[in-house]
C-alpha positions as CSV (number, residue, x, y, z in Angstrom):
1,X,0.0,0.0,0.0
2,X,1.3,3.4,-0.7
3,X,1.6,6.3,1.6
4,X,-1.2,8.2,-0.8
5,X,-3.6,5.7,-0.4
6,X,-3.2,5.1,3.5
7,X,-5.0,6.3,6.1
8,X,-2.6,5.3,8.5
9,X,0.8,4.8,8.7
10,X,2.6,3.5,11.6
11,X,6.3,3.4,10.9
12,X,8.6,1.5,13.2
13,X,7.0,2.8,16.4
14,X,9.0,1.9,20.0
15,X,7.1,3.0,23.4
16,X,9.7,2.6,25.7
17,X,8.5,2.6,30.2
18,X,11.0,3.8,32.5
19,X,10.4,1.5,35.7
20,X,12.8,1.4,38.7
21,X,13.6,-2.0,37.4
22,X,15.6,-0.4,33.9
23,X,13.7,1.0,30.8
24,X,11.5,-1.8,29.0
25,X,10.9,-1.4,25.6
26,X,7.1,-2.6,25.3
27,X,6.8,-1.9,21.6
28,X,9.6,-2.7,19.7
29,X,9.6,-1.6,16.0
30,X,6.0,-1.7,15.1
31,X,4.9,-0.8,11.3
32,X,1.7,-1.3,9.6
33,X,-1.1,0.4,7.6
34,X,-4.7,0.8,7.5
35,X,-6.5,1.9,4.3
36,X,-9.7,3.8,4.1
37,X,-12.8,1.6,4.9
38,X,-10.1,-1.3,6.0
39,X,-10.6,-2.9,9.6
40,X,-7.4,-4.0,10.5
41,X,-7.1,-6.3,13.9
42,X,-3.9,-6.2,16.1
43,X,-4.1,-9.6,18.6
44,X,-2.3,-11.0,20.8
45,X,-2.1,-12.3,24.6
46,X,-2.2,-10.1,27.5
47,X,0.5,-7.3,27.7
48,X,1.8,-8.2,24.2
49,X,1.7,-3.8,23.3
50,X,-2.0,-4.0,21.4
51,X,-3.5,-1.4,23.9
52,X,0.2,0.3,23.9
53,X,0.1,1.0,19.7
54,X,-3.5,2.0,20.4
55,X,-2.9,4.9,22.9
56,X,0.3,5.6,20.5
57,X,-1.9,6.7,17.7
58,X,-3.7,9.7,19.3
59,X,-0.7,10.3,22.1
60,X,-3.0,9.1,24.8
61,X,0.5,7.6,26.9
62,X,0.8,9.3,30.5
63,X,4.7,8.9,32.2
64,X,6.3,6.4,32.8
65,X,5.5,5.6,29.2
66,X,6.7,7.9,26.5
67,X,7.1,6.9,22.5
68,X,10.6,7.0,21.5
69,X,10.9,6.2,18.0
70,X,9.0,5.6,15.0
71,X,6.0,8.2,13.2
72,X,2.5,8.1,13.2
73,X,1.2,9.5,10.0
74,X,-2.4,10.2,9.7
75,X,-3.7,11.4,6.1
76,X,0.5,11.9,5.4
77,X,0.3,14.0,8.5
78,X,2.6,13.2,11.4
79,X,0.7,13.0,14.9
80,X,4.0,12.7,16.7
81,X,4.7,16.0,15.6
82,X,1.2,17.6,16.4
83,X,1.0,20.5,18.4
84,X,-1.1,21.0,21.3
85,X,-3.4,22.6,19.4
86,X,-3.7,20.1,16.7
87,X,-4.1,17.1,19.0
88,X,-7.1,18.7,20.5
89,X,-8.6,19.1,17.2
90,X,-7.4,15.5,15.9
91,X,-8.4,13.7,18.7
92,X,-12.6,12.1,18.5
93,X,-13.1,14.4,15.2
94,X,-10.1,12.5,13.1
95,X,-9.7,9.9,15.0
96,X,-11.9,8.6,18.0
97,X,-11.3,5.7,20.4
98,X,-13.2,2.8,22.0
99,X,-11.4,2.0,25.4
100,X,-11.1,-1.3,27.0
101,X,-13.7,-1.6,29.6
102,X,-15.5,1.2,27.7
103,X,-18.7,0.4,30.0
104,X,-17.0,1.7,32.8
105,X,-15.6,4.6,30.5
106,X,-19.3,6.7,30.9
107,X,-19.0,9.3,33.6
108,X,-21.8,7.9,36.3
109,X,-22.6,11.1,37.8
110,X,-23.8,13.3,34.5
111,X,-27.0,12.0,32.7
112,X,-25.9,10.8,29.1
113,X,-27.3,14.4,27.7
114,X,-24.5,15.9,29.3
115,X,-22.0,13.4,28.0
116,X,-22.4,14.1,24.8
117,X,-23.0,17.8,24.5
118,X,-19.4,17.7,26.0
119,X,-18.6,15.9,23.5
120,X,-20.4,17.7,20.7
121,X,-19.8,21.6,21.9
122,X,-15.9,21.1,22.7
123,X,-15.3,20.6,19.3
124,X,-18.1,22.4,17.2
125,X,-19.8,25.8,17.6
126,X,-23.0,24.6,18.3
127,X,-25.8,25.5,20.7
128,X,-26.6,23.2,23.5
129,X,-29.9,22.7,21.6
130,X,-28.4,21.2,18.0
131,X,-25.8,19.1,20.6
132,X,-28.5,17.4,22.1
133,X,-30.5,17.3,18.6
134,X,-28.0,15.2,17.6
135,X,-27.3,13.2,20.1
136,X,-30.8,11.7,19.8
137,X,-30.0,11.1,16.1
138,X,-26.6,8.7,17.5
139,X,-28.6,7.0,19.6
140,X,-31.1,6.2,16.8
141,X,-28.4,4.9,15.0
142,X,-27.3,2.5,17.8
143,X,-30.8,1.4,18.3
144,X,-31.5,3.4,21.4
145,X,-34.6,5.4,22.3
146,X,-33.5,9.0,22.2
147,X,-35.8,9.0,25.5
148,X,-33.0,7.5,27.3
149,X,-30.7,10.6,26.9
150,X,-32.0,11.8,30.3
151,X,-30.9,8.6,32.5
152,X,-27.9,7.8,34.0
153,X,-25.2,5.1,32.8
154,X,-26.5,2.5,35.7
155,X,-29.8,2.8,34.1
156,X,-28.6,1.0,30.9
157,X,-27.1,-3.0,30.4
158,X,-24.3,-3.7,29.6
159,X,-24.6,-3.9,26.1
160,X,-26.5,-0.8,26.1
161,X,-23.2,1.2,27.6
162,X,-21.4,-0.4,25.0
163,X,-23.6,1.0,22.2
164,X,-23.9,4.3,24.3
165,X,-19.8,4.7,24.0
166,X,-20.0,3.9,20.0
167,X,-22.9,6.3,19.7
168,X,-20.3,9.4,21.4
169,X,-17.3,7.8,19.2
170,X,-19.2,8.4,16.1
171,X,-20.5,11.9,17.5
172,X,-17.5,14.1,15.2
173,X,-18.0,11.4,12.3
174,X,-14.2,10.2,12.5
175,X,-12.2,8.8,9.9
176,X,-10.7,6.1,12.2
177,X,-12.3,4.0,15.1
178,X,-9.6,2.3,17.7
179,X,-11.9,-0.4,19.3
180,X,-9.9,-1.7,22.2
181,X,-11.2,-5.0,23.0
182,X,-15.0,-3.4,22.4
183,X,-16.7,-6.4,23.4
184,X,-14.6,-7.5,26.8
185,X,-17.1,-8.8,29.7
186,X,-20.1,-8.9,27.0
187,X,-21.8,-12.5,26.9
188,X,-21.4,-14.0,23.4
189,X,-25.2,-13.4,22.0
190,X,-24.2,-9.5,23.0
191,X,-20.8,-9.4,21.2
192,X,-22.1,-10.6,18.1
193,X,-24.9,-7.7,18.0
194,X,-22.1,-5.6,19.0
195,X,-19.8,-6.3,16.0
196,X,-22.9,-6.6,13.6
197,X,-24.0,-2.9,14.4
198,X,-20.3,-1.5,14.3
199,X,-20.2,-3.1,11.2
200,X,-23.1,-2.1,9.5
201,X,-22.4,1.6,10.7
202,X,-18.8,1.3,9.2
203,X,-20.7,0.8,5.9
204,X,-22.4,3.5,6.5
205,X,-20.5,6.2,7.1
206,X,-17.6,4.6,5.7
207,X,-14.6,5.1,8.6
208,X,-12.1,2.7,9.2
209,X,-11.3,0.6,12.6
210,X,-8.1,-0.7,14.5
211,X,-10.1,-3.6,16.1
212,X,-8.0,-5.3,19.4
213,X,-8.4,-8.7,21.1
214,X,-7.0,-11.4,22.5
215,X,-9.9,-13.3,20.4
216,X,-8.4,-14.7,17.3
217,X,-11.5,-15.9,16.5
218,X,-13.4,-13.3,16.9
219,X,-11.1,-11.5,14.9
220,X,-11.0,-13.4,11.4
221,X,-14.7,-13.2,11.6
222,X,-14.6,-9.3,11.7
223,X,-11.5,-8.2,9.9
224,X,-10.0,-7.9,6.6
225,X,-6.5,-8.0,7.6
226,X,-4.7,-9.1,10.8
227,X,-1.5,-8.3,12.6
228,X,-0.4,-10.5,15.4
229,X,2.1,-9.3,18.4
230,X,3.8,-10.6,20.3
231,X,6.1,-9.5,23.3
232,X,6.2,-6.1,21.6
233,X,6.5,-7.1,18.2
234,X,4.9,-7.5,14.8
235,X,5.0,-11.3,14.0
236,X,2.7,-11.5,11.6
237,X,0.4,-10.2,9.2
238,X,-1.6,-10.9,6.9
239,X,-5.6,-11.3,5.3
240,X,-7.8,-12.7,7.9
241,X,-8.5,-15.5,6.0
242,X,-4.7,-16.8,5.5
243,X,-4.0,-16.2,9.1
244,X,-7.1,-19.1,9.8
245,X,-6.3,-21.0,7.2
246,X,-2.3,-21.1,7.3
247,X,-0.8,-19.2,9.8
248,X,2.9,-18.8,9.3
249,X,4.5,-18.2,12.8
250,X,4.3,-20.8,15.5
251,X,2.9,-18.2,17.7
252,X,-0.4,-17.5,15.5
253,X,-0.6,-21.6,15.0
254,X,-1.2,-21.7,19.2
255,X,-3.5,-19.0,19.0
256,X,-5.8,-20.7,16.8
257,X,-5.6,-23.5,18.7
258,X,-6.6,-22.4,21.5
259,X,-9.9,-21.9,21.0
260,X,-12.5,-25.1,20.3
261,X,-13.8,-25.3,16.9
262,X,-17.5,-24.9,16.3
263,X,-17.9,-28.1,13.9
264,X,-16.3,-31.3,13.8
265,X,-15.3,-33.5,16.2
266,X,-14.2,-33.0,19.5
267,X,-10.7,-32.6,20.3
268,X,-8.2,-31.7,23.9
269,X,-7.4,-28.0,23.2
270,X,-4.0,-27.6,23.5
271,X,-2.4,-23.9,25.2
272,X,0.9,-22.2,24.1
273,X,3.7,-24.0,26.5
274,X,5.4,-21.8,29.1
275,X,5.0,-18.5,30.3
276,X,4.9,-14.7,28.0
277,X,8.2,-12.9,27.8
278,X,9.8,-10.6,30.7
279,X,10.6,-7.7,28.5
280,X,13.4,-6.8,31.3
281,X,15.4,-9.9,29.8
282,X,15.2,-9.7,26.1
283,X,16.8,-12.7,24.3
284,X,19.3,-12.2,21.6
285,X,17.3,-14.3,19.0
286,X,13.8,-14.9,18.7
287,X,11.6,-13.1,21.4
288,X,9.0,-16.6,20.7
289,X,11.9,-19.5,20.9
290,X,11.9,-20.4,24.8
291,X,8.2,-21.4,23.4
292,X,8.7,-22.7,20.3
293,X,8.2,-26.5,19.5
294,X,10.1,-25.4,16.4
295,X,13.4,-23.5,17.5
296,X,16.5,-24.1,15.6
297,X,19.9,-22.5,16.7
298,X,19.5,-19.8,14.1
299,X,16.7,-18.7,16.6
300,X,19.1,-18.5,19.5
301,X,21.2,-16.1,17.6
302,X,19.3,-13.8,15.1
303,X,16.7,-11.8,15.6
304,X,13.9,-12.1,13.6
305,X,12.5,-9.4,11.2
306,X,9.1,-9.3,8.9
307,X,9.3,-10.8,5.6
308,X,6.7,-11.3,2.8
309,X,6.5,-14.8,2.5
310,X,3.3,-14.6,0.3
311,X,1.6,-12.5,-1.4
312,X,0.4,-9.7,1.7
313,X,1.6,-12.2,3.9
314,X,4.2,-11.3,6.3
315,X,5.9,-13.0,9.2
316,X,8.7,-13.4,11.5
317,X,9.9,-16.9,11.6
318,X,13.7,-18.2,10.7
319,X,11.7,-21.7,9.9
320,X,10.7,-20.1,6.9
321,X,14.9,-18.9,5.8
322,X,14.8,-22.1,3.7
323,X,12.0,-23.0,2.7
324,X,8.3,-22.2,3.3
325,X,5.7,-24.4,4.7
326,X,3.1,-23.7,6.4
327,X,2.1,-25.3,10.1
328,X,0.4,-28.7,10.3
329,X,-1.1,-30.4,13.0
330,X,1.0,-33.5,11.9
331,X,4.4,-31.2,12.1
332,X,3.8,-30.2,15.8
333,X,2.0,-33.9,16.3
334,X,5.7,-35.2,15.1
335,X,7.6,-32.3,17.0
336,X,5.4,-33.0,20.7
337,X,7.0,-36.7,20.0
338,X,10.8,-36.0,19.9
């Protein structure tokens, strides 16, 4: 993809935290696009850097964490470079942000009225009158009663919230959505309406979303391209439906099998062996290897680096040096043997 035809462009980003413990670098390198319209999904396990890259791309990070390296262009512009000024402006009208936990993210205190006037009158000149005008329009679009615009955030499920903090995100009409695991502590008949009505409203207006999980799953259902991190890094990345059907890295392999599959047979699930990286002790090689069935002593060595190993399909893997091949179930059936 070309810088032209890119919404976003994150360029070799490092967010570095400075802990009494030494500096840890918990994005390393990052770099990947987003086109307009595109959903793109960053997963991952749990403090792999997906929320980090998230709160990189509108300069959300509070001390200790600063970004060190790397740009974030938005429409060619750099946000690293932004002014105060500019930030203010960028931030919910350019580019607007889903938070993890976003039901707790409502203020509990102020009706929802007041929540998104706020919203609404910060960054337009408009009477409190058209704010709240169209505010009831977002809620109709979320499939809310504009009624409900004088209640208070306890007063709505949880699902409701959720729809509530979509409704304010798409307040400014952004270009880009970051969802930041959107559907976290919803039951599974809730998710799915969730990601149906965000999708159906991306149609619409036509934005495009950074979508993060842990959920692989979920993800291939929902995206159109995927990047997968681990321990700071880009390891892969690819179309959602290559990353299902032939993942390339050994990590994405154990991601997709850990979660049971809806048809077949039954089968023992089988998790990632030992434990996520301490980013304070960075190996040499391969950030993955100490939990790889498939390390080789090129791993121990060399780090690794993204590498198109078909077409729009990138990963990090010194299996793949030689010759590629993808994962099978009878390689790491053969490999669990040894």
């Amino acid at each position: 993809m070309s810088q032209q035809s890119a919404l976003l462009q994150v360029n070799n980003l490092c967010v570095d935290y400075i802990t009494d413990a030494g500096d840890v670098r918990a994005v390393s390198d990052v770099s990947f696009e987003i086109a307009p319209g595109e959903v793109f999904g960053l997963a991952g396990e749990s403090g792999c850097g997906k929320s980090t890259v998230a709160f990189s791309i509108s300069r959300l990070h509070k001390p200790p964490a600063f970004i060190s390296e790397g740009e974030v262009l938005f429409d060619g512009k750099d946000v690293l470079a932004f002014s105060d000024q500019e930030l203010q402006a960028f931030r919910w009208a350019q580019c607007s942000m889903v938070f993890q936990s976003a039901m707790n993210s409502l203020n509990p205190v102020l009706r929802v009225e007041e929540q998104f006037c706020d919203v609404l009158m910060a960054h337009e000149d408009i009477s409190r009158a058209q704010a709240i005008s169209r505010a009831k329009e977002l809620l109709n679009i979320v499939d809310i009663h504009p009624d409900r615009l004088r209640d208070y955030p306890h007063q709505f499920s949880g699902g409701m919230r959720q729809r509530l903090v979509i409704a304010i995100t798409l307040a400014l009409k952004p270009k880009l959505i970051v969802m930041d695991e959107p559907t976290t502590a919803l039951d599974v008949v809730v998710q799915r309406e969730i990601l149906q009505k965000i999708y159906q409203l991306k149609e619409q207006f036509g934005f495009s979303i950074l979508f993060i999980t842990h959920d692989l799953s979920l993800m291939v259902e929902f995206c159109d391209r995927i990047g997968i991190m681990y321990a700071g890094e880009l390891v892969e990345v690819a179309p959602a439906k290559s990353i299902f059907k032939q993942p390339l890295h050994p990590y994405t392999y154990g991601l997709g099998q850990s979660f049971p599959p809806m048809l077949g047979p039954k089968k023992r699930l089988e998790g990632i062996p030992g434990h996520p990286l301490n980013l304070l002790e960075v190996p040499e090689g391969c950030r993955f290897q100490s939990r790889c069935e498939f390390k080789h002593a090129r791993c121990e060595r060399v780090a690794t680096s993204l590498k198109e190993l078909q077409h729009q399909h990138w990963a990090a893997c010194h299996r793949h040096d030689s010759a590629l091949a993808p994962i099978t179930a009878e390689e790491v059936s053969l490999c669990k043997q040894q």
